[in-house]
Residue, then its C-alpha position, 0 to 999 in steps of 0.5 A: x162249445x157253442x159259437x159265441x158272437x164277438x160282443x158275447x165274447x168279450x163279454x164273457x172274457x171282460x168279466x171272467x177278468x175283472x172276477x180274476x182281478x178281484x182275486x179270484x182263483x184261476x180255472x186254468x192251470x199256468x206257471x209262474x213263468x207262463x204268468x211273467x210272459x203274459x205280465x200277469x194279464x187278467x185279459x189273457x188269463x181270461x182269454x186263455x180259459x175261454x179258449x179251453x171252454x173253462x169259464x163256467x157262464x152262460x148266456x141267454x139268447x132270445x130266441x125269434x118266434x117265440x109263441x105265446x099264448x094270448x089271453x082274452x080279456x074280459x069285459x069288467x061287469x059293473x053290476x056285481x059291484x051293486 
């Protein structure tokens, strides 16, 4: 798994909890008592499926040094208005 900033982190995990919150199925496999220990927790239901790499996101880093390609710009030629 690819190393995760602390700010992508939570913002992968707050996300993944507010979908489980809107009812969304959980990816990680869990009991009925697994879930009465952590209080039916959307947060640590999140955590624990980021832990086990499930939550299926992604996220764009800007790379440094990108290259570009300039373009020149030409000059506009009144004369082909005529």
């Amino acid at each position: 798994m690819d190393e995760y900033t602390k700010y992508e982190q939570a913002r992968i995990i707050g996300a993944r909890a507010l979908q489980i919150s809107m009812g969304a199925p959980f990816i990680v496999k869990l009991t009925d008592e697994e879930l009465k220990e952590i209080g039916y927790n959307t947060v640590e239901i999140a955590k624990l499926e980021f832990k086990q790499g499930l939550i299926p996101m992604t996220v764009k880093k800007p790379m440094p040094y990108v290259l570009r390609k300039d373009t020149a710009i030409k000059p506009f030629d009144q004369t082909k208005l005529e």
